[in-house]
N, C-alpha and C positions, 0 to 999 in steps of 0.2 A: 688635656693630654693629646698631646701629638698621635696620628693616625696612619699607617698608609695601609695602600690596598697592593695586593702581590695576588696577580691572577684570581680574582675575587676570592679573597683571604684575605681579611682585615686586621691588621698587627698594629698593637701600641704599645709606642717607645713610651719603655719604663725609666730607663738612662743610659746615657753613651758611654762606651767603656773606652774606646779611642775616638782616633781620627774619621775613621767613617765606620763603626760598630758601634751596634747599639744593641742592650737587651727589652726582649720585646713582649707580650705579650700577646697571648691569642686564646679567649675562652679562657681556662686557667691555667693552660701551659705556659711555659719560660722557654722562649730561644730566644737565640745567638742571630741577629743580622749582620750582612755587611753588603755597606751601597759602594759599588767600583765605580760607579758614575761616570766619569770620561778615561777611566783606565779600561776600556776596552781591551786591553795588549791582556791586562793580568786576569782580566774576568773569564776572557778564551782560556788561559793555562788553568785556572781553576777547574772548569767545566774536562778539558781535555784531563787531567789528570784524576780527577774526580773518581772515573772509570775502574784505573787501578785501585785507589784505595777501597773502592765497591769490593773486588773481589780477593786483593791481598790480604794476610790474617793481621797488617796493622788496625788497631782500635782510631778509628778518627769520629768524630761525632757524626751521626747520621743529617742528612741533610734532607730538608724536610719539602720543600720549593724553592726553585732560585726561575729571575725573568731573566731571559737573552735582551729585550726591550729594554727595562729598566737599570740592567745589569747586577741586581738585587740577589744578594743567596740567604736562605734563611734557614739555620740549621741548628741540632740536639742544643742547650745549653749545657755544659759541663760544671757543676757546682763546684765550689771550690777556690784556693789558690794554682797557681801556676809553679813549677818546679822550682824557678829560682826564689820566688817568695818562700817557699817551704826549707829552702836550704837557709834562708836565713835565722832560722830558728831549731832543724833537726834535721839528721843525718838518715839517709836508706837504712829502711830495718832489712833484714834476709830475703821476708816475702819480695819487697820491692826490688830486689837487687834481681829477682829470679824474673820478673815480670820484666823489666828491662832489657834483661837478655835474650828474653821471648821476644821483645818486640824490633830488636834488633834482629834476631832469627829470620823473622818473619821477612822482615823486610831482602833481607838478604838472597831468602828462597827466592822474592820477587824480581830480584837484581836491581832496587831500589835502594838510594842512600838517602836517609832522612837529614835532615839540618839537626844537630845531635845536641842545640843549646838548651838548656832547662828552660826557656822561657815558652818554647813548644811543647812544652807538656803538663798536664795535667793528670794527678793519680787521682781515679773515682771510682769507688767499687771494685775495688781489687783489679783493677788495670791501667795501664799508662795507654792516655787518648794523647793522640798527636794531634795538634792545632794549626799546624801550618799547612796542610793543602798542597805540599809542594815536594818535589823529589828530585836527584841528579840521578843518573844511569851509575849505579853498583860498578866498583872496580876491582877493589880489595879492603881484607882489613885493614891497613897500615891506618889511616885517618883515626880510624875507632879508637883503636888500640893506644895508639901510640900521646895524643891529643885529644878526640874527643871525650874519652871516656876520663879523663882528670876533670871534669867540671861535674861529676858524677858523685866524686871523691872530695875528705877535707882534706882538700891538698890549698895552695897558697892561689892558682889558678882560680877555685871555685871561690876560694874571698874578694881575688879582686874581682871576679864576675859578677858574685851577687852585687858588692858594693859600686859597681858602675852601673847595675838597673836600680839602685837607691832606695835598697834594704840594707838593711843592720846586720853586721857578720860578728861575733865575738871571736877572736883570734888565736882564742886559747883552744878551739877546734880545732883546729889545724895541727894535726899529725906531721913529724917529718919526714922526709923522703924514706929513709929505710923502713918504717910503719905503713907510710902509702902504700911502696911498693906493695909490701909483706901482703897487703888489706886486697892490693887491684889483683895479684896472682892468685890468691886463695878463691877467690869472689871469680874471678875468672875459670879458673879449674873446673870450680865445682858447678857455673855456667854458664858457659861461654862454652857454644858448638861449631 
């Protein structure tokens, strides 16, 4: 079994989950690596942005060591599937619809816009963890509203989303437009602040 050292902290790669992450182990914990290797450009925005999510109320995995040398970050592992995997087989219950809007809340207070795809998130423990690391400068609702938040919904958007990350959609989920709507106002009302 493959070995590396991160500032005398010896991690063994368990399996690579993509292109340069891998899960690791250490004693008997589970994290999450990723090697940027000669992406220097995106290991600096990692680390710079890093910051905020420290102190905003977005849930992101805690990050446990990362090297500036190796460009190595090594952080929580989140068990689990990822959003869009989960849509392909079940819809937002209530709890989760209110945890979403919290974490959009959050972000918002921050003046932070997350990347709003299902495949940046993960529900663990009664929370939605963001995976992406990454944020644009807050402007307005209109984005959420209007666009992001149908891939949220079974609307025809979130069928062909999940079926282009190469999960299985049943079609007969899919609500139509005046049921969507009826579903995103109610769900919004009750919150969405």
């Amino acid at each position: 079994m493959q070995e590396i050292e991160i500032k005398r902290k010896f991690f063994q790669i368990l399996e690579k989950i993509g292109d340069r992450s891998y899960k690791v182990q250490r004693k008997n914990d589970i994290y999450f690596m990723k090697q940027y290797g000669e992406d220097k450009e995106g290991f600096e925005k990692f680390v710079d942005k890093l910051q905020t999510f420290k102190v905003c109320g977005v849930k992101t995995p805690k990050v446990y060591v990362y090297d500036k040398n190796q460009r190595i970050v090594v952080m929580e592992y989140i068990e689990g599937d990822t959003m869009d995997a989960y849509f392909s087989v079940a819809e937002l219950t209530d709890n989760m619809f209110q945890k979403l809007f919290q974490t959009y809340w959050f972000a918002k207070q921050d003046k932070i816009y997350l990347d709003w795809k299902p495949e940046n998130f993960k529900f663990y423990k009664d929370n939605f963890y963001y995976l992406k690391f990454d944020f644009k400068k807050f402007e307005n609702n209109n984005r959420f509203i209007q666009t992001d938040i149908r891939y949220w919904f079974p609307t025809e958007e979130l069928e062909q989303y999940v079926l282009s990350r190469g999960f299985s959609f049943d079609p007969k989920r899919i609500k139509n437009e005046y049921e969507v709507n009826k579903l995103m106002a109610l769900i919004t009302i009750k919150y969405f602040k």
